[in-house]
C-alpha positions as CSV (number, residue, x, y, z in Angstrom):
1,X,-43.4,-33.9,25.2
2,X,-41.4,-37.2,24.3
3,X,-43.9,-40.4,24.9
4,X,-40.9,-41.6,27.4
5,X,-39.1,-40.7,30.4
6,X,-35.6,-39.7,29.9
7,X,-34.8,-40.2,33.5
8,X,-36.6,-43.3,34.4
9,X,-38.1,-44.6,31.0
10,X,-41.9,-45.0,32.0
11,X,-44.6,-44.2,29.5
12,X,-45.2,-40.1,29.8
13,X,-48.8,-38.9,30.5
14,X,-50.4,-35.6,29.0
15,X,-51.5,-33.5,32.3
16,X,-53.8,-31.6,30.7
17,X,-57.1,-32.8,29.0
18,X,-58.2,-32.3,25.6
19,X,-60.0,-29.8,24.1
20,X,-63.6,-31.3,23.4
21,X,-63.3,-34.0,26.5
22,X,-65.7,-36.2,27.7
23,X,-64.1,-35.6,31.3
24,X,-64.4,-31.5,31.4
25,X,-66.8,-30.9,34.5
26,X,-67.9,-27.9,33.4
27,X,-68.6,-28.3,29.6
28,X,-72.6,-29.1,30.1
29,X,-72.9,-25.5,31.4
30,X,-70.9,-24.1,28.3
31,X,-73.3,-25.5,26.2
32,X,-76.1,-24.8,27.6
33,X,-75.5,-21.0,27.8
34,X,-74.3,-21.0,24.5
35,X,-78.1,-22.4,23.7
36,X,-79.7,-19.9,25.5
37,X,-77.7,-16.7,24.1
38,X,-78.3,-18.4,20.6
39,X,-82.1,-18.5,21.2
40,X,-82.4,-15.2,23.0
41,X,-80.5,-13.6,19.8
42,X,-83.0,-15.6,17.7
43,X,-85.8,-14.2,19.7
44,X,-84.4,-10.6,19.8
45,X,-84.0,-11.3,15.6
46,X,-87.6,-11.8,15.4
47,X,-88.8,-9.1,17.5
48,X,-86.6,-6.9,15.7
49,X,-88.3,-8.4,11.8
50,X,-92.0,-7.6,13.6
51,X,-90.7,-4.2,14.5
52,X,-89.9,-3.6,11.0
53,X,-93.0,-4.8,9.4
54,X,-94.9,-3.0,12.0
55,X,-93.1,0.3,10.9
56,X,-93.5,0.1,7.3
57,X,-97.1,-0.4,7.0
């Protein structure tokens, strides 16, 4: 995308947002289900470390 206008030479404007923006609505809710399937998976790790040790002795 040129930073000008061919047609009428005012300044261009990206439609689309960045990536990591402070503007995306929904980016709160991404992150906070990333946190919860990271601890769930954390949990399940531990459970599954007990289930071991349980078994062995």
């Amino acid at each position: 995308m040129e930073s000008k206008c061919p047609i009428c030479s005012e300044k261009t404007v990206d439609p689309t947002p960045p990536r990591f923006s402070p503007q995306d609505k929904y980016g709160s809710y991404r992150r906070e289900m990333k946190r919860q399937i990271k601890m769930k998976e954390g949990l399940d790790k531990d459970e599954d470390d007990r289930n071991k040790s349980v078994e062995e002795a």
